[in-house]
C-alpha positions in Angstrom: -0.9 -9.5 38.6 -4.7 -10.7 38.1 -4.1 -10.0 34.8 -6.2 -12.4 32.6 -9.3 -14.0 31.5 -11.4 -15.2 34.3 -14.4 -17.0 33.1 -17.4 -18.4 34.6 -18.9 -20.9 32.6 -22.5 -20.6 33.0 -24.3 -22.3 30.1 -22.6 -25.1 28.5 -20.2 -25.5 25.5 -18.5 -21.9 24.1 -17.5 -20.6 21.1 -14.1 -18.9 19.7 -14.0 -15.2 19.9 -11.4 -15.7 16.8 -12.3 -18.4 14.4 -15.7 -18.6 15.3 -16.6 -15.4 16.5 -20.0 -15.7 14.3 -20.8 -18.0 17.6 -20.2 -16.0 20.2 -21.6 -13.0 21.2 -20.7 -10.4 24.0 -23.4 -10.7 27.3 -24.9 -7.1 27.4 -26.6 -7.1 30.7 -26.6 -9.1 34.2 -28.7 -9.3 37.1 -27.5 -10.5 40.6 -29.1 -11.1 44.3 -26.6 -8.2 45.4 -28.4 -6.0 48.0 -31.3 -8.1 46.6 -31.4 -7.1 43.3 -28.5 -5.8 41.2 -28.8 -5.0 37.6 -25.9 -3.5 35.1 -25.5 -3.6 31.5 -22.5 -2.5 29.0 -24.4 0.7 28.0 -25.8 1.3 31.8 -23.3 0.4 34.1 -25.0 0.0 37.9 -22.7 2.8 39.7 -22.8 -0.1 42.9 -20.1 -2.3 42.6 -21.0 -5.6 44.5 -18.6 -6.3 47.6 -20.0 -9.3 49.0 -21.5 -12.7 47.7 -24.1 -12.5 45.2 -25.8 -15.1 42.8 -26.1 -14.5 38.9 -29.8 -14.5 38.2 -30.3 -14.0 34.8 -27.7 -12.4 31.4 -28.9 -10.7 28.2 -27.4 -11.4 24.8 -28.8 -10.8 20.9 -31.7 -8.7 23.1 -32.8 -11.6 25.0 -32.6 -12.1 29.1 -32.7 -15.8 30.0 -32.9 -16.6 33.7 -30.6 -19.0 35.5 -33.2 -20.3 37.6 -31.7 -19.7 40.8 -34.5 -17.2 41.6 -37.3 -16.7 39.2 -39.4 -15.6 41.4 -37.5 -12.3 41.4 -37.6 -11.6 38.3 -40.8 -11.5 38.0 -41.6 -9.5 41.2 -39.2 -7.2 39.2 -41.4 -7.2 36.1 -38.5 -8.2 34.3 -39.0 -10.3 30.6 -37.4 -13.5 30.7 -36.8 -17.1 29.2 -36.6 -19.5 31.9 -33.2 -21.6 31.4 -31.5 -23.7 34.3 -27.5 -23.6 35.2 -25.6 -25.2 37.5 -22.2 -24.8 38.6 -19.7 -27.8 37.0 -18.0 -29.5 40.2 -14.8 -28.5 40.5 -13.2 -30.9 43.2 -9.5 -30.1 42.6 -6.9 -27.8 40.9 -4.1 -30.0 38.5 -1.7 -27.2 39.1 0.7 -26.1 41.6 -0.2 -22.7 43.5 2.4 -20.3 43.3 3.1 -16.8 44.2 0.5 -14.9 41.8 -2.8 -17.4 42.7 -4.9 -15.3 44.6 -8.0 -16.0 46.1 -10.9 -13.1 45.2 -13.2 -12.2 47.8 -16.2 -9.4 47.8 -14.5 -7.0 50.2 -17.0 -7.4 52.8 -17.0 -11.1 52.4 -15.4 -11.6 55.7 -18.0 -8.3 56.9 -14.4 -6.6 58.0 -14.1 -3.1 55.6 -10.7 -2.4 54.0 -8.9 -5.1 56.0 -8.2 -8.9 56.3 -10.5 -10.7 57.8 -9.6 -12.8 61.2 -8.8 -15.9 61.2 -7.9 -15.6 57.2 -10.4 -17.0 54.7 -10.6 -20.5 54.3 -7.7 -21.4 51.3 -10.0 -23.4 49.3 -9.9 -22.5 45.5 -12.2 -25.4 44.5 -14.5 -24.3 46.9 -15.3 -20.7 45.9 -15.6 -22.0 42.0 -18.8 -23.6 43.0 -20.4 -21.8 46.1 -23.3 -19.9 46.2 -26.9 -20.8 45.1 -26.3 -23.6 42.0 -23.1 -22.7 42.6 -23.4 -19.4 40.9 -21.9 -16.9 42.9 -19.9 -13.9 41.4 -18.6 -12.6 44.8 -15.5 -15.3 45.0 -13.2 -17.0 42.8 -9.4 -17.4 42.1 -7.3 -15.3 39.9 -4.5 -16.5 38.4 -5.2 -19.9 38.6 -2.4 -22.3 38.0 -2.0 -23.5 34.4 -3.6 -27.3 34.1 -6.5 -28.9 33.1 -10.3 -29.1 34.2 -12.1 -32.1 33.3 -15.7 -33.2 33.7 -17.6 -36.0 32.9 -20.6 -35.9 30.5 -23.0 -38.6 30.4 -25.5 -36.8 27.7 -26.2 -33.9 25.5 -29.3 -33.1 24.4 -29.1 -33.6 20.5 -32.2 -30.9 19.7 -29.7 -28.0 21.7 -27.4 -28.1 18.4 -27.5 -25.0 16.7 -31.3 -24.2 18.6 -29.8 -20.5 19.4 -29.9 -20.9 23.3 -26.7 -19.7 24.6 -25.1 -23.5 25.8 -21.5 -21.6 27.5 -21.7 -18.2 29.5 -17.8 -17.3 30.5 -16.8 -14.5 32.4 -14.2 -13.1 33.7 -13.8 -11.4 37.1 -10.3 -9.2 36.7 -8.1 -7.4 34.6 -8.2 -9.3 30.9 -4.8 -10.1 29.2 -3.6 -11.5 25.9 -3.0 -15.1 27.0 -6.2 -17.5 26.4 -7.7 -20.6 27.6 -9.0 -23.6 25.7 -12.4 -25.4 25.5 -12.6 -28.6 24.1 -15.2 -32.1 24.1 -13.4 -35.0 24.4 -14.5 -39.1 23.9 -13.6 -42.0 25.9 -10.4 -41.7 24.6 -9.9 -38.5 25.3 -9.4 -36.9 21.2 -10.7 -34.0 20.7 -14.7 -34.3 19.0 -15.3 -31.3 16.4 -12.6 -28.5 17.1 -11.1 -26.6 20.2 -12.3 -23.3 21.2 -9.5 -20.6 22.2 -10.8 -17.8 24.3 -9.7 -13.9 25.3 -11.6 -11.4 26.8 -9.7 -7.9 25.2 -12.3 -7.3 23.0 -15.3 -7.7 25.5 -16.8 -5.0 26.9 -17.7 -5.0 30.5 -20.8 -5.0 32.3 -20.0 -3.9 35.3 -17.7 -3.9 38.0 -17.2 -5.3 41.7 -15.0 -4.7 44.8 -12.8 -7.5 46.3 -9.7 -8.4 48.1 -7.1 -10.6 46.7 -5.6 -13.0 49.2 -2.7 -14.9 49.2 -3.2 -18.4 47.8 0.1 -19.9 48.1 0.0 -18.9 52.1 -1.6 -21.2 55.0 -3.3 -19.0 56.5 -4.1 -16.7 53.5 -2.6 -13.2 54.0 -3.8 -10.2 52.7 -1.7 -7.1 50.8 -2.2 -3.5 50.5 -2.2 -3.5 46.8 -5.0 -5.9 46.0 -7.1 -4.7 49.3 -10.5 -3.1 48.3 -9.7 -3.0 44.4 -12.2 -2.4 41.8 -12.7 -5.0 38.9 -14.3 -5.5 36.0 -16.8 -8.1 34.7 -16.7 -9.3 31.0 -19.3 -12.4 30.1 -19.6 -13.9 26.5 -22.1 -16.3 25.5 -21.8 -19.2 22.6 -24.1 -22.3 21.4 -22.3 -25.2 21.2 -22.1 -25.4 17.1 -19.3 -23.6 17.8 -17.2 -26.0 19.1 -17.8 -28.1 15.9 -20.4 -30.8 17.7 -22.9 -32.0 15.1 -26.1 -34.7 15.5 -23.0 -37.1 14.0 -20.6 -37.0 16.2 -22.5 -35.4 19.9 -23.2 -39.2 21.2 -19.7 -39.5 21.3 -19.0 -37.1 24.1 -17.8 -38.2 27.1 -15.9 -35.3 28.8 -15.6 -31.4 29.0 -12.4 -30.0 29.5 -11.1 -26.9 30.0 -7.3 -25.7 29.6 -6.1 -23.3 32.2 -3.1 -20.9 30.7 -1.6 -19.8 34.6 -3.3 -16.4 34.2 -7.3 -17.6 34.6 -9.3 -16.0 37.1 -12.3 -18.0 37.3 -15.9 -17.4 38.6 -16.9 -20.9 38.4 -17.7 -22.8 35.9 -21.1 -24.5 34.9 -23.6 -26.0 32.6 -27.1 -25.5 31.3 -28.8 -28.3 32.6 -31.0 -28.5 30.3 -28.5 -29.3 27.1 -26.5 -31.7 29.2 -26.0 -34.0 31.9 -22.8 -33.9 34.2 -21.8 -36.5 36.9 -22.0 -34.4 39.9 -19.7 -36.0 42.9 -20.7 -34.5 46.4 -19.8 -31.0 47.7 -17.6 -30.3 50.5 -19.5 -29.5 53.6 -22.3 -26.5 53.2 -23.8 -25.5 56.4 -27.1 -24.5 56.2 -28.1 -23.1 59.8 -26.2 -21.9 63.0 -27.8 -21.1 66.0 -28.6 -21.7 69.7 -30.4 -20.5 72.6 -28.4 -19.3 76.1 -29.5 -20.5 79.6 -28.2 -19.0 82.4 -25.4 -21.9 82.8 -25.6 -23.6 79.5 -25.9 -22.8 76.0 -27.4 -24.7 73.2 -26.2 -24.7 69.9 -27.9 -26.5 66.8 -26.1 -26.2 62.9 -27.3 -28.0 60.3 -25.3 -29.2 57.0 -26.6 -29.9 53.6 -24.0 -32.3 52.2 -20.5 -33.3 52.9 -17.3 -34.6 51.7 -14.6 -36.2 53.7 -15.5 -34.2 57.1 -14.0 -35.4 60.1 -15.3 -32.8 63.1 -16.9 -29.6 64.2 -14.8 -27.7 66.7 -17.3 -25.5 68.8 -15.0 -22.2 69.9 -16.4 -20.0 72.0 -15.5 -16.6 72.8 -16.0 -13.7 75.4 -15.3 -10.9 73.4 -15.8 -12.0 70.0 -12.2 -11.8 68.8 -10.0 -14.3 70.8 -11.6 -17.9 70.5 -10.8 -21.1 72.2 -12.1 -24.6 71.4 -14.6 -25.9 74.2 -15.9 -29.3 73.0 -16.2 -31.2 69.4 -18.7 -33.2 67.8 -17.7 -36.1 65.3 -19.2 -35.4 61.4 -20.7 -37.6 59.5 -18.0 -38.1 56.8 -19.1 -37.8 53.3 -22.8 -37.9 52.9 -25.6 -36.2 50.2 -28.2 -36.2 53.2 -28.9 -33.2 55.5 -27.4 -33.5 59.1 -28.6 -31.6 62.0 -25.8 -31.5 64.8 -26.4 -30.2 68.7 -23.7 -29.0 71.2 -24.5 -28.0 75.2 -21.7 -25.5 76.6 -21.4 -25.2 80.3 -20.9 -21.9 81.2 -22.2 -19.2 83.5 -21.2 -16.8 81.4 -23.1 -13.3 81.8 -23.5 -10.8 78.7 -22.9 -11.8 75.6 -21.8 -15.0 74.3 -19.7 -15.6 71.5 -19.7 -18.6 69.2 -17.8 -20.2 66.0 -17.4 -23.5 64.4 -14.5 -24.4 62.9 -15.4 -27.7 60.6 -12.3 -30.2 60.0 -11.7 -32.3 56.9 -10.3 -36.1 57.4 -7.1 -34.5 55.4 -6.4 -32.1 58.1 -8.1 -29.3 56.3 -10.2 -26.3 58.0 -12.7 -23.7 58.0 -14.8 -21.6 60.6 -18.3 -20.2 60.4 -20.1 -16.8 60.9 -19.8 -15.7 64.4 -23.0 -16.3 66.2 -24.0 -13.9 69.2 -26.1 -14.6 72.2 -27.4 -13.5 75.4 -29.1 -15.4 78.5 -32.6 -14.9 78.9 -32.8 -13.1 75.7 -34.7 -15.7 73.5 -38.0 -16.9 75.5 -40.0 -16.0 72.3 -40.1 -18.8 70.0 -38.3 -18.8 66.6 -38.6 -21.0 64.1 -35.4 -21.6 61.6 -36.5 -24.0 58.5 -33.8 -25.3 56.0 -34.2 -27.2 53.1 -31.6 -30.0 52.0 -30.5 -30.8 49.4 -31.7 -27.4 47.6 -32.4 -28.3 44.4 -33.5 -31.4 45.2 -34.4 -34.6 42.8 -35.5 -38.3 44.5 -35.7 -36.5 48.0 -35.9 -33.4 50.1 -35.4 -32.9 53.9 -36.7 -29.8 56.0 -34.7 -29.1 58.9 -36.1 -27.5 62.0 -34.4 -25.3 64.7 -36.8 -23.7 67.2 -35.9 -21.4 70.2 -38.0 -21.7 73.2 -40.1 -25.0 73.6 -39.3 -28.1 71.5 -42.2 -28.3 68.7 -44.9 -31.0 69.0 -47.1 -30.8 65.7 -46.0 -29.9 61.8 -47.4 -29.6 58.5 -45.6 -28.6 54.8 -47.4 -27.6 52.0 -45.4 -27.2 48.8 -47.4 -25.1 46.0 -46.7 -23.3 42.8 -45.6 -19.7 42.3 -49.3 -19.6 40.7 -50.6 -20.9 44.4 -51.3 -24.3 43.1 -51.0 -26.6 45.5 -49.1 -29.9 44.7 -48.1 -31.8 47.9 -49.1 -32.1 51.4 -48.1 -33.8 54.2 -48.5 -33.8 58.5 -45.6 -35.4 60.7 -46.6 -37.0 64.0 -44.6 -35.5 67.0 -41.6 -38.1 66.8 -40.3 -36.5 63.7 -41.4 -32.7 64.8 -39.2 -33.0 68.3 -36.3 -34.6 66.3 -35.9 -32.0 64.0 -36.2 -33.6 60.5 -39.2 -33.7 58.4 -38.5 -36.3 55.6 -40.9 -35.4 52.4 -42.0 -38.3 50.8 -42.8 -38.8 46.9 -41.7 -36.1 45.5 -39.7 -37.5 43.0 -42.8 -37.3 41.3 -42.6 -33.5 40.6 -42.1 -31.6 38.0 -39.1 -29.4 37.7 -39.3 -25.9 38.9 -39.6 -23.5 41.6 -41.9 -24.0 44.5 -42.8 -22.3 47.8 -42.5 -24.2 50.8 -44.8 -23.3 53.9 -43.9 -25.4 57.0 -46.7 -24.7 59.5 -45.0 -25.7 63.2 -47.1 -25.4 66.0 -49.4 -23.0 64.5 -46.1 -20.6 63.3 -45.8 -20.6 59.5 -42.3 -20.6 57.9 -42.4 -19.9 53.5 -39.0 -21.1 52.1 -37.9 -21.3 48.3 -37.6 -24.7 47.0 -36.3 -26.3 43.6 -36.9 -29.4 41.7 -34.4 -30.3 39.3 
């Protein structure tokens, strides 16, 4: 059981660790948000194993660390040397194979925030989901082991000719459990689907780790997922290997002939995610499932007010809103229709009736149109608790290209004037703009034109009624 070669593609196109092993080379260092920052290498292992989500930030090969430019603003404050590169997780929409009995779905332990135990209700059983969450989709704390044996296919509508052979790892695979002997295949197909240059096979024996992290293993075959005592709380290993994409055989002669990336699945993968460098090649990107962004409310003494906010969504029907006295058994007190499948931001609002005293509990549980299901974080509140204002900002779609949307959610009285200013890491500043009151009270402060700017990381300070908020923002 989880006995296999997980990867996470990271970069873009790999290499054999047998025919072309000259290609590849073994990823000697990683560096994660975990705890906020979490650094381990193959001669210095961190002794902290990471139990919960956290975001790849930047891997070492050959004696260079290259960011993934999820936060390289944190690097820096780390005094860390760095080449600024960009990945993005592929999207992974659907598994070709059927789930059986050894799938598993892995989970930091404390991913559900319940210690040596299954969380309630059971995680979400989404497999696609948890190859692509996190920031660019780059999150090391979930995955699927033992994924069933099939294909992965995505579309490629360029590659950057001048990436051939320039030394810039273009693949970053990892894997997330124990390795095994059976391998998985990496190939670039046409518009006919052959095979351009040659196939790249993959195991992960001869890789040595660079760390190791503490998950569960659910159930994947099971609706709800269960949980077993022998892959609760189990330690794991992670293995990366890097490769440019001469090693798949791609040449200036033959790379305008890509169309597709495809990845062959052997039954015993346990996958990470998978994604591209962004800057050796364009993938069509479909929209996410639904990512909420925000959940919160303010308690009256015989109402509560509940605000969530999502940042895309994908065939998403409803929003149950349960609600809970002692924060274990839920029941379903009103539902507000979604918006379907949209790449805007949404913000959504619910009033509960209740005289509740003490604390009350919340959840959502968010419906798909095919009858699937997940719940949220359970919020907390109390009546009277939360005259102060607050001031919750989120930023959708984060990274952002042609358009950007900050979302406000405010405790206290509704806000009447707003500003953002968008500046450099340097403190440049490169883009201002005031909203009138309309668009302050309603919660959504549109930012116009800037498609216009360049590509990078910027800070965000939203100014609302005198109370500065600073967000991280990216332009892809």
């Amino acid at each position: 059981m989880l006995r296999n070669c997980t990867f996470l593609v990271a970069a873009l196109l790999g290499g054999a660790l047998t025919a072309r092993a000259q290609s590849v080379n073994n990823v000697t260092e990683v560096v994660t948000s975990f705890g906020g920052f979490w650094q381990s290498s193959t001669t210095v292992k961190n002794a902290t194993k990471p139990n919960n989500s956290h975001d790849l930030l930047a891997f070492s090969l050959n004696n260079v660390r290259y960011s993934t430019g999820v936060d390289d603003a944190l690097l820096e404050a780390q005094q860390l040397v760095f080449t600024p590169s960009q990945f993005k997780a592929l999207p992974v929409l659907a598994i070709s194979g059927n789930v059986g009995g050894n799938t598993k779905v892995g989970l930091g332990e404390l991913y559900d925030k319940v210690a040596n135990g299954a969380s309630s209700p059971a995680p979400a059983n989404d497999i696609p989901f948890y190859l692509r969450d996190g920031r660019n989709g780059l999150n090391l704390g979930t995955g699927a082991a033992n994924v069933p044996s099939g294909t992965l296919d995505f579309s490629i509508s360029e590659v950057v000719t001048s990436a051939l052979g320039d030394g810039t790892p273009d693949i970053l695979v990892t894997q997330i459990a124990d390795p095994a002997g059976s391998q998985d295949q990496y190939q670039f197909l046409d518009a006919n689907n052959q095979v351009i240059g040659s196939t790249v096979t993959v195991t992960f024996t001869s890789i040595t780790p660079v760390g190791s992290w503490t998950a569960d293993f659910y159930e994947a075959s099971e609706r709800p997922m269960s949980l077993t005592t022998g892959f609760r709380q189990t330690d794991r290993d992670l293995r990366l290997w890097a490769a440019d994409l001469s090693a798949f055989g791609i040449t200036s002669a033959n790379v305008g002939a890509i169309r597709k990336f495809r990845v062959l699945l052997s039954g015993n993968s346990d996958l990470a995610f998978v994604a591209y460098n962004t800057q050796t090649a364009t993938f069509s990107n479909p929209p996410l499932p639904v990512t909420l962004t925000f959940f919160g409310g303010q308690a009256a003494a015989t109402y509560t007010d509940l605000t969530w906010h999502t940042a895309q969504e994908l065939n998403s029907a409803a929003f149950e809103v349960e609600a809970s006295q002692d924060g274990r058994t839920f029941r379903p007190v009103g539902q507000v229709a979604a918006a379907g499948t949209s790449s805007q931001a949404h913000r959504y609002t619910y009033r509960h009736a209740t005289t509740q005293s003490g604390i009350r509990y919340y959840r959502l549980r968010q419906v798909d149109q095919d009858g699937t299901n997940s719940y949220s974080a359970v919020l907390s509140l109390s009546p009277g608790r939360s005259a102060a204002r607050s001031i919750s900002v989120t930023a959708a779609p984060n990274p952002f290209r042609e358009q950007l949307q900050l979302l406000l959610s405010s405790t206290g009285p509704a806000p009447t004037q707003a500003s953002v200013q968008l500046t450099t890491l340097a403190g440049r500043v490169v883009y201002t703009q005031n909203f009138s009151a309309e668009l302050t009270q309603a919660g959504v402060l549109e930012l116009t034109n800037v498609s216009a700017l360049p590509a990078g990381l910027y800070l965000a300070k939203v100014v609302v009624d005198g109370q500065p908020v600073v967000l991280k923002v990216v332009k892809e």
